[in-house]
N, C-alpha and C positions, 0 to 999 in steps of 0.2 A: 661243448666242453671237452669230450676225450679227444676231436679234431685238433684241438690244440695241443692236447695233452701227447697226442701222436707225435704231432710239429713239433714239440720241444725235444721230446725221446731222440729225433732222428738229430734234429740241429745239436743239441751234445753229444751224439755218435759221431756227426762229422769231424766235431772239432776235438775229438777226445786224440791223444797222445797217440801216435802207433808206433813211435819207437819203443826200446823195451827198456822198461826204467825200476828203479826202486826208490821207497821215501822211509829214514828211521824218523820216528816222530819223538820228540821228547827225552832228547839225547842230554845227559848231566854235564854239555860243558856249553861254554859262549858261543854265541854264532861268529863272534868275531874272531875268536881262537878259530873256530873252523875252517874260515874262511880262505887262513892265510895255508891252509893243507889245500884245500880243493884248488886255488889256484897254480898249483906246484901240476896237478895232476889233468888239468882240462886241455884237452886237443892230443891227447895222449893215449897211445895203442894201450890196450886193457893190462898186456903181460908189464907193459911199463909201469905204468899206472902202482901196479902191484907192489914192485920192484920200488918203487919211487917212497908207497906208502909204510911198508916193511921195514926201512933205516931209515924213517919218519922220527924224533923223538918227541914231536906235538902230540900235546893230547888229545887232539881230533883227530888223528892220524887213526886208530883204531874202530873208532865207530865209524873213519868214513871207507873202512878197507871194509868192514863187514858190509856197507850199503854196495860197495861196488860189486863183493862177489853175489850178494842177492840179488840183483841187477843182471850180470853175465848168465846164474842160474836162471832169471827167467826170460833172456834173449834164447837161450839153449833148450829150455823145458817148454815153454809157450811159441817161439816163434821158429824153432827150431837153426838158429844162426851157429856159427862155429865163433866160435871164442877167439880164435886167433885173425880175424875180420873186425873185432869188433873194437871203437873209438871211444873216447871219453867227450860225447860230443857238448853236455848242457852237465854244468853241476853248482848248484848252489846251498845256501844256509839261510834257512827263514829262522828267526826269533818265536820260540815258542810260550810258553808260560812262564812266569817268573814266579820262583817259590822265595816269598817274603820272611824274611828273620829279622829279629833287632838282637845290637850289640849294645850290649848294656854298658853304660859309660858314669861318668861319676854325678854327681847329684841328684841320680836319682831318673837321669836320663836315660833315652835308649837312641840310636841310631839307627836307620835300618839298612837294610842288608840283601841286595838280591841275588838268590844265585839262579843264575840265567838257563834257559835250556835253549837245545837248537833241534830244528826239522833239517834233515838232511836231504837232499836228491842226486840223483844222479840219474842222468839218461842216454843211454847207449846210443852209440847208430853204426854203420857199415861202413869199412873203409873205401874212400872212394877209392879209383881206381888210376894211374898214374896224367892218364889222356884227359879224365873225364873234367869237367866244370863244378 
């Protein structure tokens, strides 16, 4: 039993993430709203990114600037990277819980009502280099 319990330990350490990334979970707008900010900003040098998200006027614009700079803090704080190396290499929007409301309507009816949340990610990596593949 702990033999395997070993083998699994190590087989999720293999496959775990090692670039340096961040997730805000449970963000108050659409993943679809967000979406259309994160593709503005993916493949994009971090100071750009920045830049890009700051005269952003979507409303994902701001919860996905705060995922990136917590993201560049832990390329810098955990893996020790320089900030001016690093790429907007993977960023997406998963759907997270939907908080249900109804709209109350006439006869007595209601409608209902979701307002959607998003998980945010973003995960850094190292700029290549101009030769490199």
């Amino acid at each position: 039993m702990a033999g395997n319990m070993k083998k699994k330990a190590e087989r999720v350490e293999a496959n775990r993430e090692k670039r340096p990334y961040a997730v805000a979970k449970y963000i108050r707008v659409s993943p679809y709203k967000v979406r259309t900010v994160l593709d503005l900003i993916r493949g994009k040098s971090v100071k750009e990114a920045l830049a890009i998200l700051e005269n952003c006027p979507n409303g994902g614009a701001e919860p996905t600037k705060k995922t990136l700079l917590s993201a560049v803090a832990n390329a810098e704080h955990n893996q020790g990277m320089d900030r001016n190396d690093l790429i907007v290499a993977v960023c997406y929007a998963n759907g997270g819980t939907s908080l249900k409301r109804m709209q109350p309507v006439s006869k007595g009816r209601g409608h209902a009502i979701l307002k959607r949340t998003s998980h945010i990610t973003v995960i850094l990596d190292v700029k290549k280099a101009e030769g490199e593949l």
